[in-house]
N, C-alpha and C positions, 0 to 999 in steps of 0.2 A: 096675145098669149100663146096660139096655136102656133104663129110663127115663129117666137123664139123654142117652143118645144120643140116642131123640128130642124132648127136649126141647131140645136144642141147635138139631138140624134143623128146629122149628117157628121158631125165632129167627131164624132165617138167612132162611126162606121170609120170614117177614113183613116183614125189613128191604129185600129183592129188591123187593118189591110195593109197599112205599112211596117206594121208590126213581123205580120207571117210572109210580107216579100221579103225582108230585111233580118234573121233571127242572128244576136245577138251572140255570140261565142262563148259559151261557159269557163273556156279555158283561159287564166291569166297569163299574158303576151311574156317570152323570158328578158331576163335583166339584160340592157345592151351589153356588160361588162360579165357576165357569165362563162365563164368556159367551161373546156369539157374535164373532165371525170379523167384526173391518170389512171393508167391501165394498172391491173393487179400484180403486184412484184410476181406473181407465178405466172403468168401470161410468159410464152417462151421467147417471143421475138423480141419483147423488153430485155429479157435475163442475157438474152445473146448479144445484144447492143451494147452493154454495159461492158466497159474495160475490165480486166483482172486485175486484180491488187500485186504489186510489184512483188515480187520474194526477196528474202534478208541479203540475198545474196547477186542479185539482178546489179549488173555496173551503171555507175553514170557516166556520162561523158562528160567533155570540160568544153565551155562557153569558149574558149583560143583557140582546141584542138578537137574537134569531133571524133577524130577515130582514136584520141587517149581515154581509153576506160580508168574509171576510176572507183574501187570498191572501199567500204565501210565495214571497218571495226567496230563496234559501237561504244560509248563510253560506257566503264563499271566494269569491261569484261576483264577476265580473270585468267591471269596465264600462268602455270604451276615452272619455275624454273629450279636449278640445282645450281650453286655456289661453285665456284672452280678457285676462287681463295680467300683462306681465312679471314675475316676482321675481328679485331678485336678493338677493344678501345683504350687498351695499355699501350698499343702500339699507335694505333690511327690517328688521323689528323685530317681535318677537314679540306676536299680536293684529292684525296687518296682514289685512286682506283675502286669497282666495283668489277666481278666480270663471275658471270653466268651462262648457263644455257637451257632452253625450255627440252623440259623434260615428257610433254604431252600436245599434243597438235589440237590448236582452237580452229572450233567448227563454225561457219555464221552460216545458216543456213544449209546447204545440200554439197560447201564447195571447203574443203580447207583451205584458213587463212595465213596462221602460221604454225607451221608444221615440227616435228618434234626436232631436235638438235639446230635452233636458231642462238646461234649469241646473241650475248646481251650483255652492253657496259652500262655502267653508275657511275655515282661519283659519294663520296664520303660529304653530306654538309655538315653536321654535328657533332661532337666528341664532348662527352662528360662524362668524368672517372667519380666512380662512387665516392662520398666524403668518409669522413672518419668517423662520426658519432652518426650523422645519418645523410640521407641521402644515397640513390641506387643511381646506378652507370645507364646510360644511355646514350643512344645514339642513332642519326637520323642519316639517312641516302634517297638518293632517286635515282632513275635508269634514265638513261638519256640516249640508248640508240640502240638498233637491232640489224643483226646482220645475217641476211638469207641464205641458205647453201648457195649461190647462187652467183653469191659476192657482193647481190645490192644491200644498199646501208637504207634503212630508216630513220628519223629522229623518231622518238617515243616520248608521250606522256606520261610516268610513270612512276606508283610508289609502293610500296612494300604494303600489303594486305594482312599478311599474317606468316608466323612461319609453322607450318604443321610437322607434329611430332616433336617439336621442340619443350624442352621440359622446366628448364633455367631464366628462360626468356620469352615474353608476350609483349604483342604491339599492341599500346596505348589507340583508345577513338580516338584522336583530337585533331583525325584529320592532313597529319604529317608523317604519318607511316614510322613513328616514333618507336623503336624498340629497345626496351625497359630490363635491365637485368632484377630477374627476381629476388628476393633476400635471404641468405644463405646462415640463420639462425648456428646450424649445426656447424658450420666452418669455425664463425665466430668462436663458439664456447671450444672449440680441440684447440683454439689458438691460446684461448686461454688456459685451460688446462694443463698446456705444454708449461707454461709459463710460470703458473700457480706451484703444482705440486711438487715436481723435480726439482726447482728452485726455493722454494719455501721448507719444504720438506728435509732440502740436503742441510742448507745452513741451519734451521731449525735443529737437525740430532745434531749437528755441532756443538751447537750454544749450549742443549741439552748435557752434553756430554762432559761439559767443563763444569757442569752445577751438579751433575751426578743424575741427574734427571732427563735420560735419551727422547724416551717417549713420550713425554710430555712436553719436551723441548721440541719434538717433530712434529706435534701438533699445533702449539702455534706457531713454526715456523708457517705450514702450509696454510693456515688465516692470513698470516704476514706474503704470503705469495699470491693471492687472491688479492689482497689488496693494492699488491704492488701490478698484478697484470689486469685490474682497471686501469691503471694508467698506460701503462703498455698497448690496452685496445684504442686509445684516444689517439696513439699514433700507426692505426693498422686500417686500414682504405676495405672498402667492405668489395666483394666480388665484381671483377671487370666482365663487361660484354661480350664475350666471346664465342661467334658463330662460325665454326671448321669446315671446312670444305667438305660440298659433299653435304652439307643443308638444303632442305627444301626450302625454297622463299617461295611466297607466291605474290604474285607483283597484279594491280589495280591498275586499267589505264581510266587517269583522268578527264581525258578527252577523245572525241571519237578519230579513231587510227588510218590513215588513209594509204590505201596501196594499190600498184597499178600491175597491169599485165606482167613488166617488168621483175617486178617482186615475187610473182607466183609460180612465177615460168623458174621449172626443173631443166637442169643441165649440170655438166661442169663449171667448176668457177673461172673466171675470165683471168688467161694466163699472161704474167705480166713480165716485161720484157725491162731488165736492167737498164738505166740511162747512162747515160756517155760521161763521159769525166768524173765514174763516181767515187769518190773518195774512197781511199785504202786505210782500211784498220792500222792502227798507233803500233808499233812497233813495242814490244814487253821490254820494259827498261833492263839495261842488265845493272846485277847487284856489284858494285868495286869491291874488290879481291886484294883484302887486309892482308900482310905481309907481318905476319909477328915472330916471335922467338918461340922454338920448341917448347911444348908446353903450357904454352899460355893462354888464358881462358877468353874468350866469345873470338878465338879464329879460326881459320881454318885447315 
């Protein structure tokens, strides 16, 4: 019994002793997949590493040509142009001419892209004349190229936005730069008016006049005139579209506009030199010289 007591007490001693050669680390060992801490967005050597964000106006190059810069328009942007001739849609017909020129220089960023006096053609796609009982005039275009002081041509994506200051006419949302002649109430009624009373009126004292009753015969002639120029509106086209030179249009590009050093680059325009064998203007027919008798009527 002595013996196993101290053999228990030799146990105990030696585990004490391994204990204080050996102490145990309080701290839990870190996770092998642990990393460190990014640095704080203020920390400055981070802030100085970091690229700048490109500006609206900084060129790309092209993946063929590395040293053709090529700059962006962006789509939506908005370029204030003036009409240099009439449309109307009494006369227009789809495929007709457009022809403009911007009247304010767009800015993308710190660098103008297209600057004030740039032409600008269209083309006519829709023509429809107001109907007769109802129905309003309309009619629809797009711009399809832009040409630089410079003499370079662009294609353009482009439609009619709105036209300001305009008072007879507004573009339709629907996405097609549609513009709407507005309806012209007061036209209408002078047309009939013209129609009504001077003519109702005159035959009316006539009628009157043969029954002995002028004024009461001028009275319903002028009901009978009113009813006659109802029918008379059924054959009268309600007001055409018509925007005069010298309108503001302001044109949407639908897609983003790409232009190159080429386009931006100020000079004179590139002077262009007649080709060889060029055709000479038709000679003015002359008119045959009628030979009549003294007197006689269409000679000379």
């Amino acid at each position: 019994m002595h013996r196993l007591h101290g053999a228990l007490t030799s146990a105990i001693a030696l585990t004490l002793v391994a204990a204080v050669a050996h102490p145990v680390s309080a701290q839990a060992p870190a996770a092998p997949n642990q990393t460190a801490p990014a640095p704080a967005p203020s920390d400055p050597a981070t802030v100085a590493a970091q690229p700048a964000a490109p500006s609206a106006d900084t060129p790309t190059t092209s993946a063929a040509d590395p040293a053709r810069k090529i700059y962006t328009v962006p789509a939506g942007t908005k370029v204030l142009l003036q009409l240099r001739s009439a449309v109307n849609t009494k006369s227009a017909k789809p495929g007709d001419g457009v022809y403009l020129a911007s009247t304010f220089p767009v800015v993308v960023g710190n660098r103008v892209m297209i600057p004030a006096g740039v032409y600008v053609q269209g083309l006519v796609d829709r023509v429809v004349r107001a109907g007769h009982v109802k129905g309003r005039a309309q009619l629809d275009m797009h711009f399809t190229s832009m040409i630089f002081p410079n003499g370079s041509v662009v294609e353009i994506p482009g439609l009619v936005n709105s036209l300001p200051g305009a008072s007879k006419q507004s573009v339709k949302e629907d996405g097609e730069g549609t513009i709407e002649q507005q309806g012209d109430k007061g036209r209408n009624a002078g047309e009939v008016a013209k129609v009504a009373i001077p003519t109702g009126g005159t035959v009316g004292s006539i009628g009157g006049l043969a029954t002995g009753h002028p004024i009461a015969g001028g009275v319903a002639g002028i009901g009978a005139g009113l009813a006659a120029a109802g029918l008379v509106s059924l054959f009268t086209r309600g007001a055409d579209v018509n925007i005069e030179s010298g309108t503001q249009v302001e044109m949407i590009l639908q897609r983003p506009l790409l232009l190159e050093d080429a386009n931006l680059a100020t000079g004179p325009a590139p002077s262009l030199v007649p080709a060889a064998n060029q055709p000479k203007p038709l000679e003015k027919p002359n008119r045959a010289r009628v030979l009549c008798p003294p007197g006689g009527l269409g000679c000379e």
